[in-house]
N, C-alpha and C positions, 0 to 999 in steps of 0.2 A: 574443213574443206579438203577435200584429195584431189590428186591432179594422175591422168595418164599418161604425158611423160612430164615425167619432173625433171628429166636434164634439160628439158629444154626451158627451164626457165634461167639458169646460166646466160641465154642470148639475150638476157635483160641488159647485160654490160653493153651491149652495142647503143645504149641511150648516150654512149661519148662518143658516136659519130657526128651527131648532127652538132653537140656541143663544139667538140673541133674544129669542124665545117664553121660552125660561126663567127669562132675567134679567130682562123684562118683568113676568111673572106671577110674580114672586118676591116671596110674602107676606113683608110686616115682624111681627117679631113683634113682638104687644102686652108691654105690659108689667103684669104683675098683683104686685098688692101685697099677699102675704099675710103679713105679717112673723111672728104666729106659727106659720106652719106650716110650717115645714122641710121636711117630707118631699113635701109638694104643691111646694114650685119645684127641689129634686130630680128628680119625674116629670116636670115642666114641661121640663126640659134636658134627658133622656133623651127624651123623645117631638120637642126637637125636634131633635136627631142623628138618628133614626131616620127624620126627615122627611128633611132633608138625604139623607141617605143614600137612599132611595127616589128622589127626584128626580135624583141624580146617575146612579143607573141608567136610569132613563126619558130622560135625557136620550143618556146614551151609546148605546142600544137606538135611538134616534129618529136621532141622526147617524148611526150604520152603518146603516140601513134606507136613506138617503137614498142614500149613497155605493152600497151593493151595489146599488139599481135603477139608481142613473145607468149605471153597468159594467157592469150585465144589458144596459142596452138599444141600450148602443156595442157590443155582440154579439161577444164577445173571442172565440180560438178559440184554439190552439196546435198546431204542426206536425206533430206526430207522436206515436202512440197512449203511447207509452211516456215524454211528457213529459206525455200528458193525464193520466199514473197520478200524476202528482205532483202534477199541478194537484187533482184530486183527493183526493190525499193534503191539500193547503193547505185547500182547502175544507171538510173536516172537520177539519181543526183548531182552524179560523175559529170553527165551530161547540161546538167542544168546547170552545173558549175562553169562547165567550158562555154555553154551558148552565154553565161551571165558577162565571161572575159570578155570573150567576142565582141558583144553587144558591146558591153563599155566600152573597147577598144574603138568601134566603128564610131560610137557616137562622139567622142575623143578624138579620134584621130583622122578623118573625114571631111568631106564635104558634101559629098551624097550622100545624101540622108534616107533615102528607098534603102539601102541596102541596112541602113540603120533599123528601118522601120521592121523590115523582115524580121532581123534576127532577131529584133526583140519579141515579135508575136511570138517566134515558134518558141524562144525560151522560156516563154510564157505560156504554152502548150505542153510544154515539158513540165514545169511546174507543178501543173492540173494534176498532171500523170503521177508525177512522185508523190504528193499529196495524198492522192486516192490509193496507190499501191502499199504505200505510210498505214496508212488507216486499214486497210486489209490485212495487211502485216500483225498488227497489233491487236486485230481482234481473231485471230487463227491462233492455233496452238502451236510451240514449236519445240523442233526434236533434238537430240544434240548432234552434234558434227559427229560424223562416223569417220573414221582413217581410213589410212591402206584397204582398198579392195581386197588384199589376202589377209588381212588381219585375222588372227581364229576367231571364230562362231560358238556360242553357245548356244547351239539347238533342242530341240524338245519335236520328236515329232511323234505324231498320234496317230495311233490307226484303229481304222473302226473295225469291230471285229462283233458285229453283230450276227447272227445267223442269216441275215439278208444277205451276207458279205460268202455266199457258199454260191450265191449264183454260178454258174457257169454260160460263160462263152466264148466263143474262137477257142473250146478245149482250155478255157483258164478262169480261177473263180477271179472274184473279186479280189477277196483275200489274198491269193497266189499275185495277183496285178500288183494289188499293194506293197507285199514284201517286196516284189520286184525294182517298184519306182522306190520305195524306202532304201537297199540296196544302194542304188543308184546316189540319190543322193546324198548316203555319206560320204562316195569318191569324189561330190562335186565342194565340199565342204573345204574349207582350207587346212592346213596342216596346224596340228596343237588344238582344233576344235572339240569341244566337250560336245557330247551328244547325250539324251536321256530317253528312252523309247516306252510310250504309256499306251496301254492298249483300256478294255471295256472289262477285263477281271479285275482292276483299281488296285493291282498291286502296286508298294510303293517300289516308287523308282528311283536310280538316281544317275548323276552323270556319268557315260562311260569312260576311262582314261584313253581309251583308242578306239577307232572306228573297228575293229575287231570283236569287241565287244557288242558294242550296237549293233555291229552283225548278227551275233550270236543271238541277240536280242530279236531282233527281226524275224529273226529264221522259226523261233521260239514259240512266235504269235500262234494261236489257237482261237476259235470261237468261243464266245464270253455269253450266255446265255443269262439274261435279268442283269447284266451289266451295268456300269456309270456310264449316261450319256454324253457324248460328243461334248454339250455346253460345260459338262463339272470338269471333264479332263483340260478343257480350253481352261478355266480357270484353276485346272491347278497348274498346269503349264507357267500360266503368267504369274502365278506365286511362286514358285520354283525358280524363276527366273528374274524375280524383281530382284534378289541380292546376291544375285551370279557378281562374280567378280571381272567378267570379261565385258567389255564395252557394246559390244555387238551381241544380240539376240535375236532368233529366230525361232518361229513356230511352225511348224507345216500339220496339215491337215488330211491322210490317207480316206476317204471316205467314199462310197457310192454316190452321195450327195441327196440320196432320199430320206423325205419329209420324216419319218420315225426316227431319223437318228438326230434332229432336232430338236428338241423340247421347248417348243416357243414360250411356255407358261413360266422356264427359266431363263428366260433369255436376257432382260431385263439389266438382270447381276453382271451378266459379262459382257454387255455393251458399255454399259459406264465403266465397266475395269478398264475395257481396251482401251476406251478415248482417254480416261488417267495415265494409260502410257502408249501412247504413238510413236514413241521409239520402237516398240518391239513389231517389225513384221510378222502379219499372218499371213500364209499360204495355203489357199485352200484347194487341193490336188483331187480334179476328178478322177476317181479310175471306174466310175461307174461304165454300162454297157446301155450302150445310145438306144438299140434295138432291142427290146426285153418281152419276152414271151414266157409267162407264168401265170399257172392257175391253183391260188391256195385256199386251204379253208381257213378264213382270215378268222373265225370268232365261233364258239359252240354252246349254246345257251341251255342249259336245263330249266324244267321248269318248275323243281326241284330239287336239294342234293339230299333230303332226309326225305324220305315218303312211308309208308306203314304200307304191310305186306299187305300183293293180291292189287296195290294200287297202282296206275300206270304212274305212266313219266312221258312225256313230251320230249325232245330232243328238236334243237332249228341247229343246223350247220348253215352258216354263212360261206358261202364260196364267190370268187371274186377273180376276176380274172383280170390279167394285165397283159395286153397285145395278143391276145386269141379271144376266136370265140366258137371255137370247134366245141362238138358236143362231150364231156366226159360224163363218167361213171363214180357213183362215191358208194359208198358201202358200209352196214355198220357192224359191228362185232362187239359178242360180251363172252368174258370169261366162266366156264363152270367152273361153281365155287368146288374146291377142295382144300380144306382145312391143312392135309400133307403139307400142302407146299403156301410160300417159294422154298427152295433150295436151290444150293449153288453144290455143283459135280463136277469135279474137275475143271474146276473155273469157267462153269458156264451155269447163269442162273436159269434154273426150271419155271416158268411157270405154269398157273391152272392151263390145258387146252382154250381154243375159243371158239365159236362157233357165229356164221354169219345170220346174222339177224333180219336184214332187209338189204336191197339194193336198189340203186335208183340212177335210172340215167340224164341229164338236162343238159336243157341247152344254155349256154351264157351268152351275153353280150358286153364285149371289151370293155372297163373298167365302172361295168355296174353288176353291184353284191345282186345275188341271187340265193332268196331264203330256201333250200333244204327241211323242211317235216320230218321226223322221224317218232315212231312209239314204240314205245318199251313197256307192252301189258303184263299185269300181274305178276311182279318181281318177289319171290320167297324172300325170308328175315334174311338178313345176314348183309356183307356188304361188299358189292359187285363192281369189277370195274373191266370197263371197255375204251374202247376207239372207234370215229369216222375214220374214213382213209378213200382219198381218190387215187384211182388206176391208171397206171401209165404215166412213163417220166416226162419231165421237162428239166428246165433251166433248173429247178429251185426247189430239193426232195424235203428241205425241213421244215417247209411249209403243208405237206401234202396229209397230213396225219392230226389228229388233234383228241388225246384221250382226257375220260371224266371216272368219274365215280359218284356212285350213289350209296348210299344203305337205306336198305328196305328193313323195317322193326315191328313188331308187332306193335298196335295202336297203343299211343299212350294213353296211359289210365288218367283220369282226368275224376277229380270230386267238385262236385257242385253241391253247394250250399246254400240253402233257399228260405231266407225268412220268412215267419207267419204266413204274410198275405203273398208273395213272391209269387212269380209264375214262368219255371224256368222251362217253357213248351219254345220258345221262339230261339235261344238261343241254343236249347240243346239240337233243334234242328238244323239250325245254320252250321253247328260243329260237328252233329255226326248224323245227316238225314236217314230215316229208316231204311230207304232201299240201300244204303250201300252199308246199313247196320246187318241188313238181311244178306246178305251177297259175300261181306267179312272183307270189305273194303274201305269202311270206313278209317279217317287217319285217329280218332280218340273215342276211347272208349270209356262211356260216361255212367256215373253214379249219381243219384242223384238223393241227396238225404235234409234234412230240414233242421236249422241252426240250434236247435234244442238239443242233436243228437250227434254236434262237433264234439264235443268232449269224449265221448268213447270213439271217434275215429281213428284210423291207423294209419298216420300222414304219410308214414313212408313208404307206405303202397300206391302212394299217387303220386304223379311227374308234378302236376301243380292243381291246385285247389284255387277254386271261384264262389267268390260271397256274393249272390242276386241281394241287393238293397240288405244290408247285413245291420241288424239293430243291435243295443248293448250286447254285450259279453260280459262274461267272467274273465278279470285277467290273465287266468290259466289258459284261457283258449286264445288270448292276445299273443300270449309267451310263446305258446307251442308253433302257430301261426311263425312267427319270428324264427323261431330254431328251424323251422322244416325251409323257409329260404334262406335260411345260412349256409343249410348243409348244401344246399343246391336247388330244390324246389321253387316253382313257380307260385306266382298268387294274382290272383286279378279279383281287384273289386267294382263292385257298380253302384253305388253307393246313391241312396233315395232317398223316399218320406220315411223309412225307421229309424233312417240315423239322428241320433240326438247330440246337439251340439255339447250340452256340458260330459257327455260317457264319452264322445270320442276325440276330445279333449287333455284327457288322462294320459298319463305317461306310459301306460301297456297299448292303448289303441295306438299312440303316437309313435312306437315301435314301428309299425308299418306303414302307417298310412307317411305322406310326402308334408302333410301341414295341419294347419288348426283351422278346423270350422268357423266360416265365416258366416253366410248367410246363404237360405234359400235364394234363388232369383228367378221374377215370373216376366215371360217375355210381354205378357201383354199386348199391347198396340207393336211392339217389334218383333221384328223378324232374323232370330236367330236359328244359328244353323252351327253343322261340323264344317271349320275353313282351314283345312291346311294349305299352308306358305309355302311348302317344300315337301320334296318327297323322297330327299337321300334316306332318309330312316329306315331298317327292313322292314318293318309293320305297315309302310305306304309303298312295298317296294314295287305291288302289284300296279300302281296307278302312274308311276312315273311317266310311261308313254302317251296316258291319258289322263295326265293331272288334270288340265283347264276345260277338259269334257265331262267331268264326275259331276252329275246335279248334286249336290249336297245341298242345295237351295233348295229342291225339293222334299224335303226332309225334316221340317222345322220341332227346334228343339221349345218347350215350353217353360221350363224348367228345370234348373241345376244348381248343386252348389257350389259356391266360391270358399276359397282357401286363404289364411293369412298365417302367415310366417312359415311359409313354402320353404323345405329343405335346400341350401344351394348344391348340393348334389345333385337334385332332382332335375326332369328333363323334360321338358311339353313337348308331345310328341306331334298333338294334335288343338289348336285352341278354337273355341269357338269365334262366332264371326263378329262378337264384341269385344274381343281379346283377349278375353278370361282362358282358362288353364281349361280343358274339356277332358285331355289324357295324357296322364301324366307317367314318365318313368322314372322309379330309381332300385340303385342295386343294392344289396345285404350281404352279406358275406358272396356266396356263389351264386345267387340265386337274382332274381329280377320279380318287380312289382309293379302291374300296370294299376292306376287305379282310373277310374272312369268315372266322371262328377256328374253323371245323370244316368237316371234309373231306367231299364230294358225288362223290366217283369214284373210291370204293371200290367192291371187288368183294359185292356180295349179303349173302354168308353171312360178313363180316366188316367191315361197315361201322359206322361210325361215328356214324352216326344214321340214321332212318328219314323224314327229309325230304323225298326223292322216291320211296322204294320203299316208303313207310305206303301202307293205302289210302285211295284216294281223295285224292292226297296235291295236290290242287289249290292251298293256301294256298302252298307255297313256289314252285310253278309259277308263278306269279301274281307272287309277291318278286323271284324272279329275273329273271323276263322286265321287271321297273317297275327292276329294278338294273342292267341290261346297256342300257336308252334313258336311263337317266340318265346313265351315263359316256359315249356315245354324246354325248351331245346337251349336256353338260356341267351339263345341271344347271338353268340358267338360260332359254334359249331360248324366248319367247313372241310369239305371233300375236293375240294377243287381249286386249286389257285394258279398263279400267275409269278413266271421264274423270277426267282428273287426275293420270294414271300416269307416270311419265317409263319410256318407249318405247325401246328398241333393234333394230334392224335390224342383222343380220350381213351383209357382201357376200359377192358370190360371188370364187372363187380366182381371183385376180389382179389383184381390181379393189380390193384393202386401199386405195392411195391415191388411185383415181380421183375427180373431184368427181362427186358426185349430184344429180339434182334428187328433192324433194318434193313430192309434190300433197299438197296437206291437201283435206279434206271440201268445204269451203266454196267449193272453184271457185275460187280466187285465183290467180295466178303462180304458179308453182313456185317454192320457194326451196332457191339449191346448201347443200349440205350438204357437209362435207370428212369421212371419215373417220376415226377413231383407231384403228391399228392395228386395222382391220378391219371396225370398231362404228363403227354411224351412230346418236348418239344424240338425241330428238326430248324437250327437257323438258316441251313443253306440247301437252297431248293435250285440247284443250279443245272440239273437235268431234266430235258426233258420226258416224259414220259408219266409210268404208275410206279410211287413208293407204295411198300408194302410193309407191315410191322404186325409181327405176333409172339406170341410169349417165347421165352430161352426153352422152356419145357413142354411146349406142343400147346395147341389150342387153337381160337378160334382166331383167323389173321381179319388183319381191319387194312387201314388205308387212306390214300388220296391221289389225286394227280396233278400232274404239274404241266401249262401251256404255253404258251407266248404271249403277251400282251394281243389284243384284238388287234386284229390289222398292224402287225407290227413289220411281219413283209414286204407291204405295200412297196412301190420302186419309184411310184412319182418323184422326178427330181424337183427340188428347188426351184424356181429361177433367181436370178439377181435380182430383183425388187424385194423378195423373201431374205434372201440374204443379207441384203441391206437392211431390213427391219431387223434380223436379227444381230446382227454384226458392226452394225455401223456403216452408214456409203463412204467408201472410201478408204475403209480401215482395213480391209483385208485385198490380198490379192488372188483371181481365179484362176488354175492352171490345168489345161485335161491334157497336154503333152510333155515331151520332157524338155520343147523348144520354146515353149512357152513359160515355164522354171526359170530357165538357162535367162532368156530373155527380163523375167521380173525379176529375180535376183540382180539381175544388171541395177536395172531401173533402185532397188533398194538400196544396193552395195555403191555403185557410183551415184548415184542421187539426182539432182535434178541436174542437167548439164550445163553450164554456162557460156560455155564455145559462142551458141549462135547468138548469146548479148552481147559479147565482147567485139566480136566479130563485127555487130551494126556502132559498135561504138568506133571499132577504128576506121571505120567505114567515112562515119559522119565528119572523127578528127582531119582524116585524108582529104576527103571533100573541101572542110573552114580550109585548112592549109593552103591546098588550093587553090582555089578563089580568093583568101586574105593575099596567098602569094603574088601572085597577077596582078589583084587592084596595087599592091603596095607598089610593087617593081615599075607599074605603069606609070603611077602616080611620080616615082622617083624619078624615071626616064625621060616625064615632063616636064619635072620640075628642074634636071637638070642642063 
C-alpha cells in the first residue's frame, strides 16, 4: 500500500485526545446512603455498569473515527484492482465489526429496542456485502503492492516501425510521432529507472543504465521491413521483464494501432502470458492519424512467375484506397534485358533502362480493392523484371510501388512414354495444343516415343518424363528412371491395365513408384470421382478461388488402383471420393514424382474414366497441365516473395560453382555469394524492391523480387472490443495523449485509491457516535 502524504499519518497520535477527554470527565460516583433500601443501591450498580459500558463504546467510536480520518487524509491507494477488492472486502468488515459493537451495545444497554432493531438489520446488510466482495475477492487474481509512486521502473517500450509507420501527417510521420512520445516518456520515468527499447528489426536488446541511452535508442529507430510483429515483441517484453530485479514493471506500446500490426492468429500466446502476470502494466500509446488519406497497391498477383517464351502473363494489381476516392493513374514498367549490367559507379547501382508498358487510369471507391488487368504478350527467354507504380503523392509513398519478376524459357522439353495399346492424343493436347505448337507458344515441348524404345533414350535432355499406363520393364530402365529424379528431373506416371501387380512389386519398380500394388477397383453401381479436401497444394493452386464450384462429379472415375504399404514420405495430393489415394506425391533426391492411379490413354469406348473425354472436361485439363510445370520446375522455384522470406536463386548450367555477385535494392556494393550445389541462397530479404545476381565473371544476370505482405498498409485501426480479444479486457491500458499517460500511469502507480472508503467509514463512525452520544446523555440526564 502507499500513501500521498505519509506525514500526515503522525496525526494518528491525536487518538490520546478523546482517551484524556474520558479519564478527565470521568464522574466519581457519589455515594448514597440508603441503608434500608436494598433494592434502590441494587439499581444504583446496574445503572452504573450501564454507564460504564456506554462510555467505553463512545469512547472506542471517538478513537477509530480519529485514526480512520487521519488515513483518509494520507490518501492510501493500492496497486491493482484485484487487491482494491480485498481492501474493500477489509473495509466492510471494519464496518460490520463496529455495527456488530453497536448492535450488542444497544441491545445490552437499552430499553428501546427500535433503535436495536435498526442497527441490527443494517449490520446485517453489511454482512451480505462483505460476504459477496469476500467471494469476488478470491476468485480475481491479485497483484502485489507496489511502493513509493517514484520508486524506479523497469520499462520496456516498443515501437512499431513497420513501413505503415512513414505515413505522414501535420508534416510528421508516425514514426517521427513515436520517437517523439518515446522521448517524452523517458523524462516521465522516475529516477534510477532501467529502460529497454525494441523496435520490428528483433535486434536483441537490453536495459539501458540512463535514460541517455534510451534516447540514443530512440533517436536510432528506422523502418523494419518483414519485421517481428507487435504480439512476439509484447512477449518478449514480458520475458525480459519477468526476472528484472526491480519491483515495478512497465510496458508501453508506440503503434499506429492498425490491424496488420496485429497478428490475431498469434494472439492466443500472449493473452494467457499477460493474465499469468497482471502485475506488469500494458500501455498501449496511439500515435496513429485519426484522418488518413492513402491510396496503395495493396497485393500484385501474376499469373505466372515461370512462363516459356512468346507466352503472355496476366498481371491484376490490387489498389485500395483509404479515405479517397479521387480518380488515379497506375502504370506498368519492364526492364530491357542487358546482360552488362547491374553495376554499381561510384556508388550508385546501374540498372537495365525501363520502358512503359501500359497505363491505366480508375476510379476507386473509399476502402473497397479495385482489381487492376494488366498483359505482358510474348516475353523473350531470359528473366525480366518490372514494376506497377501509381502517380502522384500522398500520405504514404512505400505503399505506391509493387515490383515482380518473371522468366520467360524456352518450353520445357517434356518425354512421353506410351505403352502398347496407350494413346497419348488427349494428354499431349491438354500440355501443348497445336495452335500454340504452331505459333511457338506453347509452354512444353513434347516427344513422344513408345516404352520399347526407353532404353536408348537420352534422359537428360528432358526436364521430366511421363509413363501413359507403363507395363513391365527392365530394371535398367527402373534405375535410370530413379537417377534422372535424383539429379533433378521430373516423372509422372498414369498407371492402368499394363501394370502387373507382381513386376511392379519388385524393388527396381519400387524405386519410384510411392507403394505396392494392391488391387484393381471397379466402381460399379458407385459413383466415384476426383475429390479434393483442400487446395493449398501448387498443383490445385488454380482452383482455390473456385474449389466448391469444380464439377469433378461430373467426371466419373470407373476404375483405379489401390496401393499398400504407401511410402510415409509420400503425400496425396488429390484422393478419390471413396478416399483412396487418386495422386500421389513424393520426392527423390532433387527431383519430385507424381503418380496417378488411373489410366488417361485409353481407347474411347473402353476407358477408364471420363476425365478428359466428359464434356467440357476442363477441370482435369487444367490439373494436368499445373502437374506437368510442377515436375518441370520441381516444385519449389520462385521469383517473387514477401520481405522477410529467405530467397533462392537457381544458376544457370555450368555455373553450379562459380562465385556470384548480389545487388540488393538498396544500391550498396555487391556482395559474392558461393553457390551450394547450384542454389544461391539469400536469408535476408529486408529491402524492398528487385535483387539481381549474375556470375563474378560476366553473364547471363537472373533474379527475383521482393514486396510487402498483401495489404500490409491497410490503416484500419483496431477498436477496443479487438483489443480486448487480443489482449485481454482489462489487461492493458489505451492512451492517444500524453494527458492520458500522465493520467493511467497515475491510476497504475498509486493504485486504486481508498480516500473515498475511508472517508464513508468515518462518516458512519461520526454519525454511531452521535446518536449513541445523545441517547446515552439523554438517558443519563433522566435517570439522574
Amino acid at each position: 500500500m502507499q500513501f500521498a502524504n505519509v506525514g500526515l499519518l503522525l496525526g494518528g497520535l491525536l487518538i490520546a485526545v478523546p482517551i484524556v477527554l474520558h479519564l478527565v470527565m470521568r464522574q466519581q460516583p457519589k455515594q448514597l446512603e440508603f441503608p434500608a433500601l436494598r433494592f434502590v443501591r441494587q439499581r444504583s450498580v446496574q445503572n452504573t455498569r450501564r454507564l460504564q459500558l456506554k462510555h467505553w463504546v463512545l469512547l472506542a467510536l471517538r478513537c477509530l473515527a480519529v485514526l480512520v480520518l487521519v488515513a483518509a487524509l494520507a490518501r492510501p491507494g493500492v496497486a491493482s484492482a484485484a487487491l482494491g477488492k480485498w481492501v474493500l472486502t477489509g473495509s466492510l468488515g471494519i464496518i460490520l465489526l463496529i455495527g456488530a459493537f453497536v448492535s450488542a451495545a444497544a441491545w445490552l444497554g437499552g430499553e428501546n429496542r427500535t433503535l436495536a432493531y435498526i442497527l441490527t438489520a443494517i449490520t446485517a446488510l453489511v454482512g451480505l456485502g462483505t460476504i459477496g466482495t469476500g467471494v469476488m475477492a478470491m476468485t480475481s487474481s491479485s497483484g502485489p503492492i507496489v511502493g513509493e509512486q517514484e520508486a524506479p521502473v523497469a520499462a520496456v517500450i516498443i515501437a512499431d516501425t513497420s513501413p505503415r509507420m512513414l505515413y505522414r501527417h501535420q508534416n510528421q510521420t508516425r514514426l517521427e510521432k513515436a520517437q517523439e512520445l518515446g522521448m517524452w516518456l523517458t523524462s516521465q520515468l522516475p529516477e534510477d529507472s532501467e529502460m529497454a527499447i525494441l523496435d520490428q528489426r528483433g535486434q536483441t536488446a537490453v536495459f539501458a543504465p540512463d535514460r541517455g541511452a534510451a534516447r540514443q535508442a530512440l533517436q536510432r529507430l528506422e523502418i523494419a521491413v518483414g519485421g517481428k510483429s507487435l504480439i512476439d515483441l509484447t512477449n518478449n517484453a514480458l520475458d525480459m521483464l519477468q526476472d528484472h530485479p526491480l519491483a515495478r514493471k512497465e510496458i508501453y506500446v508506440l503503434t499506429d494501432l492498425a490491424a496488420p500490426a496485429w497478428d490475431a492468429d498469434q494472439a492466443q500466446r500472449l493473452k494467457a502470458k499477460l493474465a499469468e502476470q497482471p502485475d506488469i502494466p500494458l500501455y498501449i500509446v496511439d500515435v496513429g492519424a485519426d484522418d488518413v488519406r492513402n491510396v496503395a497497391i495493396s497485393d500484385l498477383v501474376l499469373s505466372s512467375e515461370s512462363v516459356s517464351e512468346n507466352e503472355d502473363v496476366m498481371l491484376q494489381a490490387e489498389v485500395v484506397a483509404d479515405g479517397s476516392s479521387e480518380p488515379k493513374t497506375i502504370e506498368l514498367f519492364i526492364e530491357k534485358q542487358d546482360d552488362r549490367l547491374p553495376i554499381v559507379e561510384n556508388g550508385k547501382l546501374i540498372v537495365p533502362e525501363a520502358t512503359r508498358r501500359n497505363r491505366q487510369t480508375i476510379e476507386l471507391v473509399d476502402g473497397q480493392p479495385r482489381a487492376v488487368p494488366f498483359r505482358l504478350p510474348s516475353l523473350t527467354a531470359g528473366t525480366h523484371h518490372g514494376w506497377v507504380e501509381l502517380l502522384g503523392d500522398d500520405g504514404l509513398s512505400a505503399d505506391n510501388k509493387r515490383w515482380f519478376t518473371i522468366e520467360a524459357r524456352t518450353p520445357w522439353s517434356l518425354l512421353v512414354v506410351e505403352s502398347a495399346n496407350a494413346e497419348s492424343r488427349d494428354l499431349v493436347n491438354a500440355l501443348a495444343p497445336r495452335s500454340y505448337r504452331d505459333a511457338g507458344r506453347g509452354a512444353f515441348q513434347v516427344e513422344i516415343i513408345k516404352q520399347d524404345d526407353l532404353t536408348q533414350a537420352k534422359l537428360d535432355e528432358y526436364q521430366a518424363v511421363v509413363l501413359l499406363d507403363p507395363g513391365p520393364m527392365p530394371d535398367a530402365n527402373w534405375e535410370s528412371l530413379e537417377s534422372f529424379v535424383q539429379r533433378g528431373g521430373g516423372l509422372m506416371l498414369f498407371l492402368g491395365r499394363a501394370a502387373v501387380k507382381a513386376d511392379f512389386d519388385k524393388e527396381a519398380p519400387q524405386s519410384v513408384l510411392p507403394g505396392k500394388l494392391s488391387r484393381q477397383w471397379r466402381a460399379g453401381d458407385n459413383l466415384w470421382y476426383l475429390d479434393p479436401r483442400e487446395y493449398q497444394h501448387v498443383v490445385l493452386s488454380p482452383f482455390r478461388d473456385i474449389g466448391a464450384s469444380v464439377p469433378w462429379r461430373e467426371f466419373p472415375v470407373d476404375r483405379f488402383w489401390s496401393l499398400t504399404d504407401i511410402d510415409t514420405d509420400s503425400n496425396t495430393i488429390v484422393p478419390f471420393s471413396n478416399g483412396a489415394p487418386a495422386l500421389i506425391e513424393q520426392r527423390l533426391g532433387k527431383g519430385i514424382v507424381l503418380t496417378f492411379l488411373s489410366s488417361v490413354s485409353d481407347p474411347t469406348d473402353d476407358a477408364w474414366n471420363t476425365l478428359f473425354t466428359g464434356f467440357q472436361s476442363w477441370p482435369f485439363f487444367v490439373l494436368s497441365n499445373q502437374m506437368a510445370r510442377y515436375v518441370v520446375r520441381g516444385g519449389e522455384q520462385r521469383f517473387n516473395y514477401t520481405a522477410g522470406d529467405v530467397a533462392t536463386v537457381e544458376t544457370a548450367p555450368g555455373e553450379e560453382a562459380t562465385i556470384h555477385l548480389l545487388f540488393t535494392p538498396n544500391g550498396l556494393d555487391p556482395q559474392e555469394v558461393v553457390p551450394d550445389s547450384g542454389t544461391i541462397t539469400i536469408p535476408f530479404t529486408s529491402s524492398l524492391g528487385t535483387y539481381r545476381v549474375r556470375p563474378r565473371t560476366g553473364g547471363k544476370s537472373s533474379g527475383f523480387s521482393v514486396n510487402l505482405p498483401p495489404f500490409a498498409t491497410r490503416m484500419e485501426k483496431l477498436t477496443e472490443a479487438q483489443l480486448d480479444d487480443i489482449l485481454g479486457a482489462g489487461r492493458y491500458r489505451l492512451a492517444r495523449q500524453q494527458e492520458q499517460i500522465v493520467r493511467e500511469q497515475g491510476k497504475a502507480r498509486l493504485g486504486v485509491p481508498l480516500f473515498p472508503w475511508l472517508m464513508l467509514i468515518v462518516v458512519i463512525v461520526f454519525g454511531l457516535e452521535n446518536v449513541l452520544a445523545n441517547r446515552f446523555y439523554r438517558q443519563q440526564a433522566t435517570e439522574s
